[in-house]
Backbone as a printed PyTorch tensor [residue, N CA C, xyz], in Angstrom:
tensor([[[  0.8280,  -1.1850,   0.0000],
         [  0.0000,   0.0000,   0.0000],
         [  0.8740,   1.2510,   0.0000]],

        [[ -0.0590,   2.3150,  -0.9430],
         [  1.4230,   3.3940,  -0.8590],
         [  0.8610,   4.2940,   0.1130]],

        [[  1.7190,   5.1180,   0.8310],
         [  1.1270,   6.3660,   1.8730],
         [  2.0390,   7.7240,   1.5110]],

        [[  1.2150,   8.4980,   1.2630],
         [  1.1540,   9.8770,   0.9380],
         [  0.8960,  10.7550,   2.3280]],

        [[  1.7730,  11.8460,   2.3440],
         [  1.9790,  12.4690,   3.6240],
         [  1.6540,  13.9750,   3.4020]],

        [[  0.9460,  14.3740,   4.5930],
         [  0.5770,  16.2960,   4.1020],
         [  0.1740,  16.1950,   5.2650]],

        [[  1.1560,  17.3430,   5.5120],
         [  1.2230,  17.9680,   7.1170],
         [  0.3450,  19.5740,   6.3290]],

        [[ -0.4200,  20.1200,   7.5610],
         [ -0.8010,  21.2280,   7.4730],
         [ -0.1880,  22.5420,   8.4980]],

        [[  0.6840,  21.7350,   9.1940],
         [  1.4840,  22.6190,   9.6960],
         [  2.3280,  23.8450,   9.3060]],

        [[  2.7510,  23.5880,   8.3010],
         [  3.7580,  25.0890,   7.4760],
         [  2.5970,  25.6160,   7.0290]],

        [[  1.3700,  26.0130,   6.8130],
         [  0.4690,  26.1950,   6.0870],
         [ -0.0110,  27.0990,   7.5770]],

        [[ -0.2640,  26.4840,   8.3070],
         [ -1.0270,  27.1190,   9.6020],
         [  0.2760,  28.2210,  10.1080]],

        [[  1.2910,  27.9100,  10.1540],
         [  2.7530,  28.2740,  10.6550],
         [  2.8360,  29.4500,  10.0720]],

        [[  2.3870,  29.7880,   8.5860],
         [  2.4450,  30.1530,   7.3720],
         [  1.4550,  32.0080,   7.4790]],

        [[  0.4930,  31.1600,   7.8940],
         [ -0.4580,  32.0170,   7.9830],
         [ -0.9380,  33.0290,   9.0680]],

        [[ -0.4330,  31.9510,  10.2870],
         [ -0.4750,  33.0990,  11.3970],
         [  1.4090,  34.4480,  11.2750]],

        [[  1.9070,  33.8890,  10.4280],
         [  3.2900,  34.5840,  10.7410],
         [  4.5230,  34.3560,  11.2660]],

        [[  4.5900,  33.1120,  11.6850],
         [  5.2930,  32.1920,  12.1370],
         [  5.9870,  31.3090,  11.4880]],

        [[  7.2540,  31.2390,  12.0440],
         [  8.4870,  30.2390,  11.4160],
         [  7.7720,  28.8810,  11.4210]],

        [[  7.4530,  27.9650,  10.9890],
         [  7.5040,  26.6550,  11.3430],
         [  8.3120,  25.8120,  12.3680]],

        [[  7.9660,  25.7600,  13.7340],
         [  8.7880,  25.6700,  14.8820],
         [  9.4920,  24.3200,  14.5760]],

        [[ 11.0610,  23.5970,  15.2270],
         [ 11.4460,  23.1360,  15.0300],
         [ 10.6290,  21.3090,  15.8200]],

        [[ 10.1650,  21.6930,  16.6240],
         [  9.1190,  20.7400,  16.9180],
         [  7.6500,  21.4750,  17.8170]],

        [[  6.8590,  20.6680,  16.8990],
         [  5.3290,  20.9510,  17.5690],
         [  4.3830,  19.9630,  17.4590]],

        [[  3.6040,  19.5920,  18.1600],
         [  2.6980,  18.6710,  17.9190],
         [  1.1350,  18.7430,  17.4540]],

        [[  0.0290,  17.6440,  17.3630],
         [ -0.7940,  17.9630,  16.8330],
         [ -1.8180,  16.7170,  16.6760]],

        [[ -2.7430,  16.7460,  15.5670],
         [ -3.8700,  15.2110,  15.5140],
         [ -3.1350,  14.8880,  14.0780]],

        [[ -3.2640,  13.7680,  14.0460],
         [ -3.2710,  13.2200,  12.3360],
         [ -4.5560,  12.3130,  12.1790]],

        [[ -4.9100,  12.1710,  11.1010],
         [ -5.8260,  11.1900,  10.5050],
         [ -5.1110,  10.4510,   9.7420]],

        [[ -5.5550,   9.1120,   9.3960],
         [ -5.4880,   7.9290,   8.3280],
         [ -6.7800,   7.8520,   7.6450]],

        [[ -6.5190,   8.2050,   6.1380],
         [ -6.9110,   8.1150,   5.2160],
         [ -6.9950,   7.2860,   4.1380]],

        [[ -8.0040,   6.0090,   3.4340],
         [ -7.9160,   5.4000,   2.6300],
         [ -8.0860,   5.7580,   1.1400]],

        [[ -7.7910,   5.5610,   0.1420],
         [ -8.4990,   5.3220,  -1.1030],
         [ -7.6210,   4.5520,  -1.5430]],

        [[ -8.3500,   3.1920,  -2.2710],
         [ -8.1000,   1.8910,  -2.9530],
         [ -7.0580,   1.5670,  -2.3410]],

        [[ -5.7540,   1.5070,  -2.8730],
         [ -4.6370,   1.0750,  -2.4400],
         [ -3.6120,   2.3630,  -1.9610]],

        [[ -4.1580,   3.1640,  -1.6850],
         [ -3.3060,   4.6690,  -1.1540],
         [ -4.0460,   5.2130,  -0.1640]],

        [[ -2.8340,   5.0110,   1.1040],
         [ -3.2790,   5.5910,   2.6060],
         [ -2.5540,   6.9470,   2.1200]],

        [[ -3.4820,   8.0770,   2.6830],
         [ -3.2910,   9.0190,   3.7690],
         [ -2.7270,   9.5900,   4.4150]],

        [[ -1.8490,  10.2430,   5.1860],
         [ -1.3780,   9.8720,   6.7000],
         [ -1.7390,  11.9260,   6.8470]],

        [[ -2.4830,  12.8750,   7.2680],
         [ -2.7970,  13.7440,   7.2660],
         [ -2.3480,  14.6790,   8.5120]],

        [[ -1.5200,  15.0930,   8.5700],
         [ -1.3080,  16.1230,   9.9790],
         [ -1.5400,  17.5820,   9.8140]],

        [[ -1.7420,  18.2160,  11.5090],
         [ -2.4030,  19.3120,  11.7470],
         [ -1.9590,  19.6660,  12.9300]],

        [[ -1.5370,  20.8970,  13.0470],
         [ -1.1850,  21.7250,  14.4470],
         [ -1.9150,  21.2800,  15.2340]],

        [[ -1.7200,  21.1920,  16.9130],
         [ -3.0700,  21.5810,  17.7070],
         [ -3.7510,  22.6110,  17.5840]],

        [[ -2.8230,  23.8550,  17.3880],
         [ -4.2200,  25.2150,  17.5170],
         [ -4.5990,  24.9340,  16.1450]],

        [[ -4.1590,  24.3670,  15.1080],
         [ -5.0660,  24.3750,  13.7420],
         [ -6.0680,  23.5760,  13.9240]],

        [[ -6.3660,  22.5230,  14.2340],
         [ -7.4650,  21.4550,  14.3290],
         [ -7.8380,  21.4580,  15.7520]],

        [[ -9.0620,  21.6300,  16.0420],
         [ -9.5260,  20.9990,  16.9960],
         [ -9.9060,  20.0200,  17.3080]],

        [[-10.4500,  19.0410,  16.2970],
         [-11.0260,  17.7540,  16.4660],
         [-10.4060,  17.2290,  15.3240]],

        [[-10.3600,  15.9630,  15.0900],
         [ -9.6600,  15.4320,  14.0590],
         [-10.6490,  15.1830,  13.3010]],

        [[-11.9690,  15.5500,  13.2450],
         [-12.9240,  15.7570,  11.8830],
         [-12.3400,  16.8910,  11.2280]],

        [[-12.0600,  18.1690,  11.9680],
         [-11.6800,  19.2500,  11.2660],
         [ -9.9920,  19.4310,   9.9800]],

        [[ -9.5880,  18.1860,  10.1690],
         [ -8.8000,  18.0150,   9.2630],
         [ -9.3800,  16.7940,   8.1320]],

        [[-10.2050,  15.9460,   8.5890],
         [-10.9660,  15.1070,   7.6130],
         [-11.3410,  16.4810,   6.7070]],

        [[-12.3590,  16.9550,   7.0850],
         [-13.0570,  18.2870,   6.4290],
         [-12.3870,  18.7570,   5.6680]],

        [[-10.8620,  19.4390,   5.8240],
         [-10.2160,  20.1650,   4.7770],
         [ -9.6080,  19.2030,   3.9540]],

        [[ -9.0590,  18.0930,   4.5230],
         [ -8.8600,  17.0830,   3.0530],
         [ -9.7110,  17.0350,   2.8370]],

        [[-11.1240,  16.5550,   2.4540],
         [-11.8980,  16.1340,   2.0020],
         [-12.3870,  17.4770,   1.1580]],

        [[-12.7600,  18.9420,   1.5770],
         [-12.7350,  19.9650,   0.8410],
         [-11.6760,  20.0080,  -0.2490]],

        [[-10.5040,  19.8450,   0.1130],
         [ -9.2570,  20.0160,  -1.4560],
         [ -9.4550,  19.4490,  -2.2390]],

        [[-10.2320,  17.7290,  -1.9520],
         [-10.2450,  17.3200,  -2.6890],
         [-11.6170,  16.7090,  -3.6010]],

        [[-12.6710,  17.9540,  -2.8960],
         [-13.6480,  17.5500,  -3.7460],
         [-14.5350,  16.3140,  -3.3570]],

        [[-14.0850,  15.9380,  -2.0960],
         [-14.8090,  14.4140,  -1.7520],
         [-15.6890,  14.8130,  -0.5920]],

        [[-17.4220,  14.2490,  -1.6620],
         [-18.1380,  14.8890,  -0.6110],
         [-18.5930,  14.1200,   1.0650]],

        [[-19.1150,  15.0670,   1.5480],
         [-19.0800,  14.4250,   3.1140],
         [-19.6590,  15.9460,   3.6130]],

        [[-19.9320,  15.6410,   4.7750],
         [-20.7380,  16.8480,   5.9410],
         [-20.2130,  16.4460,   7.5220]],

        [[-20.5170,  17.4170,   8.4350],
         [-19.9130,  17.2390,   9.7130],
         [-21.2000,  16.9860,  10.5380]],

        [[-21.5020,  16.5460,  11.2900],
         [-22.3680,  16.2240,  12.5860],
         [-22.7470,  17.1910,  13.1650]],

        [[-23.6450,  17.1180,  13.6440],
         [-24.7490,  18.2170,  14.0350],
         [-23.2670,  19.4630,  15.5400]],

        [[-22.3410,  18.4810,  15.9210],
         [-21.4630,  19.1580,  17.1850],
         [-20.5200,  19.3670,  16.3770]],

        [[-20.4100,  18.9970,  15.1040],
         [-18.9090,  19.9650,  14.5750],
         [-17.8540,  18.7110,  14.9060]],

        [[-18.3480,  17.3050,  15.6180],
         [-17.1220,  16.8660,  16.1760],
         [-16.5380,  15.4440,  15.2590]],

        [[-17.3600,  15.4860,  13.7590],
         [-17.2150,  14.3580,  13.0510],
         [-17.4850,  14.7950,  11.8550]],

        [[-16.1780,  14.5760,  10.4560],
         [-17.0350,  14.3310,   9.3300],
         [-17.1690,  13.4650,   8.5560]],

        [[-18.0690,  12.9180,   7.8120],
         [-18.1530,  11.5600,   7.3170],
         [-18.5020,  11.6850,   5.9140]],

        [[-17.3580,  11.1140,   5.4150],
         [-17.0960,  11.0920,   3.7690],
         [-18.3580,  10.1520,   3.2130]],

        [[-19.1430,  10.7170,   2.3190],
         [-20.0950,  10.2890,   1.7900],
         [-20.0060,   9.7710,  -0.1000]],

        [[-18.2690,   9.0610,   0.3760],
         [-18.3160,   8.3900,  -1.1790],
         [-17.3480,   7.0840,  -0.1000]],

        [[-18.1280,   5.6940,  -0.5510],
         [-17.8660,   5.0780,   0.1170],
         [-16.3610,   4.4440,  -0.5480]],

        [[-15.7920,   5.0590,  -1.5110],
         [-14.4540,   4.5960,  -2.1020],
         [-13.4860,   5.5610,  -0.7610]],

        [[-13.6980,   5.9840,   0.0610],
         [-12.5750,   6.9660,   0.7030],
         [-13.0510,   6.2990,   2.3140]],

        [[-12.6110,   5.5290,   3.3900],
         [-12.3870,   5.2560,   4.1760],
         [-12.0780,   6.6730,   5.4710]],

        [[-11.9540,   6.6770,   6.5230],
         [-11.1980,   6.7980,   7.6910],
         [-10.6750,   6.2310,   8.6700]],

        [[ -9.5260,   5.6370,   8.5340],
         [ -8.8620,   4.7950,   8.8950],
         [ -8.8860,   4.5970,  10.5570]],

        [[ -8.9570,   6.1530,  11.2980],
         [ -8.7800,   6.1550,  12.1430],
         [ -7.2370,   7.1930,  11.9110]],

        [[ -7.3950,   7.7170,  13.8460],
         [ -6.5110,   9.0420,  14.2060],
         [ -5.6680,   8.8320,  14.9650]],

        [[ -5.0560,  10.0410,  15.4640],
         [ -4.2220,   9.7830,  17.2570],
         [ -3.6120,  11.2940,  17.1270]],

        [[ -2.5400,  11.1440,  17.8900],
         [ -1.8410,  12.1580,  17.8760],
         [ -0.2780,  11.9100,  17.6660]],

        [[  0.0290,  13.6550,  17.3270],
         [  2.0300,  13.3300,  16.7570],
         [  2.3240,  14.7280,  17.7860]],

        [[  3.7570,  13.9150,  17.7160],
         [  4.5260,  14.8810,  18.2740],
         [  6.0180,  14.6410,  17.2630]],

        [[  6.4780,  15.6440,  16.7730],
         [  7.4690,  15.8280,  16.0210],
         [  8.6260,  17.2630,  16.1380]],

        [[ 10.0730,  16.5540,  16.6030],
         [ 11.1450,  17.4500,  16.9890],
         [ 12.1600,  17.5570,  15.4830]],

        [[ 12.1020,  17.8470,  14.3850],
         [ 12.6910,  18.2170,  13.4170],
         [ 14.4800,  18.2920,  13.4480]],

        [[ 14.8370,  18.6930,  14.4720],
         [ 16.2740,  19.1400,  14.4310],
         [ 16.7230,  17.7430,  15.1260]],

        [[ 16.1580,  16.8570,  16.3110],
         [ 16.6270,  15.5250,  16.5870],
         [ 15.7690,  14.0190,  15.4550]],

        [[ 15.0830,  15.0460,  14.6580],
         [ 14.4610,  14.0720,  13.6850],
         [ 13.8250,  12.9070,  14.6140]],

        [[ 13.1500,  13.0140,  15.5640],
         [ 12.2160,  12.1520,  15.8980],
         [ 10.7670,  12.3440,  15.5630]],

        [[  9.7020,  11.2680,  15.3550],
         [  8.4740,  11.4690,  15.3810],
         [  7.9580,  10.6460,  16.1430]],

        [[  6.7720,  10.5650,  16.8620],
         [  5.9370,  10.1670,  17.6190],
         [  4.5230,  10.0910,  17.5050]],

        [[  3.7360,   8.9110,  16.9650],
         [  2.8010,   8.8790,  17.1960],
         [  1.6600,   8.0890,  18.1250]],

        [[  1.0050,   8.2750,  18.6310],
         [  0.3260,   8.0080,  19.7010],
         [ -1.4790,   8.2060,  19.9120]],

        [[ -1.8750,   7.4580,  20.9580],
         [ -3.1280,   7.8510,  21.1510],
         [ -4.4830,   7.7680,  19.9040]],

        [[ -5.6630,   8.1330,  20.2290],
         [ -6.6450,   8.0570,  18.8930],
         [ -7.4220,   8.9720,  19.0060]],

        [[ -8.3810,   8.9530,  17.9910],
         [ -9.5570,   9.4920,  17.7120],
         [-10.5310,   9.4250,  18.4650]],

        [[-11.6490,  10.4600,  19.0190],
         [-12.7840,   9.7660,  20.0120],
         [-14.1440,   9.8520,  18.6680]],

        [[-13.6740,  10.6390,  17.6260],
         [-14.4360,  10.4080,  16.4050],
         [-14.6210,   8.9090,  15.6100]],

        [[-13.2150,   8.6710,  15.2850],
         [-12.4820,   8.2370,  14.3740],
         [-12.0510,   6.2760,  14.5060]],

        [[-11.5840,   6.5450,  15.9980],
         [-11.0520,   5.3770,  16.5090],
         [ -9.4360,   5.3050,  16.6060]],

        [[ -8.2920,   4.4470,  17.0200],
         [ -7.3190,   3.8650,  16.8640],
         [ -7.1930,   4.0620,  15.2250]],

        [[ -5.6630,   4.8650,  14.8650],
         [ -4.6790,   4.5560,  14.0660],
         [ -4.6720,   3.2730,  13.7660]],

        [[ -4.5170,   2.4320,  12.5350],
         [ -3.3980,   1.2670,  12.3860],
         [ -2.3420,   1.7210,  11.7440]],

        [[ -1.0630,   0.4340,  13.1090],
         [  0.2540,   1.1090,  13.3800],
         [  0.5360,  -0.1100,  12.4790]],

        [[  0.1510,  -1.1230,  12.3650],
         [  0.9060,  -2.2010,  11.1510],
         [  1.1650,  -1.4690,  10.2560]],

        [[  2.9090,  -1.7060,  10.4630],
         [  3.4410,  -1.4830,   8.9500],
         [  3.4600,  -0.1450,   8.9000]],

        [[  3.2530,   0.6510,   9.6640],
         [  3.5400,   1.9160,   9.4080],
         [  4.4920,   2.9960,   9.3480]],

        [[  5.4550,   2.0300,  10.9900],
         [  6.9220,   2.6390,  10.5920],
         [  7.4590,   2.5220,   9.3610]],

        [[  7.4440,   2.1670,   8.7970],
         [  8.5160,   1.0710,   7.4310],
         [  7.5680,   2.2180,   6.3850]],

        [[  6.6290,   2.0630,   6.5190],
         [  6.0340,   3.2190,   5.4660],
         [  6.5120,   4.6980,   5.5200]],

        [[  6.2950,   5.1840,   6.4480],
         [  6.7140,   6.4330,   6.8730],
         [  8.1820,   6.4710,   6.7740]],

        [[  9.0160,   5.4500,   7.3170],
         [ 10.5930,   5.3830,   6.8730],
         [ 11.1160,   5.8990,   4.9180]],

        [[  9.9750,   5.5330,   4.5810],
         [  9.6160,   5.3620,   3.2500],
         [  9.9930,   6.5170,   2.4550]],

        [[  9.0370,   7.4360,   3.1310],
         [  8.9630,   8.9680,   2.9810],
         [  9.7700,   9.8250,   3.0010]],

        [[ 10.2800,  10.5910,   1.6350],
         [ 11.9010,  11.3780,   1.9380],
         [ 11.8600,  12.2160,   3.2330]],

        [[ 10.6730,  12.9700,   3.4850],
         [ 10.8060,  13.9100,   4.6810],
         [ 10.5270,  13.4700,   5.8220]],

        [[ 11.2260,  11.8100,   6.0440],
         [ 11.3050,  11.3960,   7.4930],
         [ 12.1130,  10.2670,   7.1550]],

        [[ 13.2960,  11.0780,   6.2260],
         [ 14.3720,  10.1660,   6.4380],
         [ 15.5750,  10.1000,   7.2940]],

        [[ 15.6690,   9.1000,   7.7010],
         [ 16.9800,   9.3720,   8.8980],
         [ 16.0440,   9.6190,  10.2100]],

        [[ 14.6170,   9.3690,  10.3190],
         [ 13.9070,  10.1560,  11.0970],
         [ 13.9990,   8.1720,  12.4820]],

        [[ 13.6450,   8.5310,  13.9440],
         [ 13.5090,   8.0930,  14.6800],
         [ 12.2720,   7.9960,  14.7700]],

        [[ 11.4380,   6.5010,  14.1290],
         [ 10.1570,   6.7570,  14.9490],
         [  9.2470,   6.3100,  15.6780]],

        [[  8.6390,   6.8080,  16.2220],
         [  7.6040,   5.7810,  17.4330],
         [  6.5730,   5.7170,  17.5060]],

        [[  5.5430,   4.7060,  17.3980],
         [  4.4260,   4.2200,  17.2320],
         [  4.1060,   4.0570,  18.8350]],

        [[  2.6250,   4.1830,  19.2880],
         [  2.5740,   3.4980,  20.7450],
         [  1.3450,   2.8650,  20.4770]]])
């Protein structure tokens, strides 16, 4: 399976005026379509709930879906696009570690199969230290 990576962090970093700090943390989602995961990250102050980053992927890309009456879920309404499930990251750039952890109370548990080795994968977490919990 291939996994595709988009942090929204330099983007949020970007916009308030801010350097992109050398580590900050945040929610990610796992994202399916057919044979291509996902892997979606987001500041904490950018996302509040890890629907709210479903939402803007799913806005870029045109894939429709709506949020729940509390704002605290959105659910892709083309059944070719999955949600894998969430958690949280913590990422230090200059010791090249990443960390992911914890889940979704939307979403559910991340799957961590196979995910280091994927993410190892990825030029911008190469050489990177990483941890699954």
């Amino acid at each position: 399976m291939k996994l595709i990576y988009r942090d929204y962090s330099r983007i949020y970093y970007r916009d308030i005026g801010v350097a992109l700090p050398g580590k900050n943390e945040g929610k990610f989602v796992q994202i399916q379509h057919d044979v291509t995961q996902y892997l979606v990250f987001s500041p904490k102050e950018g996302s509040r709930y890890h629907a709210d980053i479903v939402g803007r992927f799913c806005t870029e890309r045109r894939i429709p879906g709506v949020y729940n009456n509390a704002h605290k879920r959105f659910d892709i309404h083309d059944p070719e696009w999955t949600v894998v499930g969430g958690g949280k990251f913590a990422i230090d750039r200059m010791k090249k570690q990443l960390r992911l952890y914890d889940d979704s109370m939307a979403y559910g548990k991340f799957n961590g199969q196979g995910l280091k080795e994927k993410i190892l994968s990825i030029s911008a977490f190469s050489g990177y230290n990483v941890q699954i919990e």
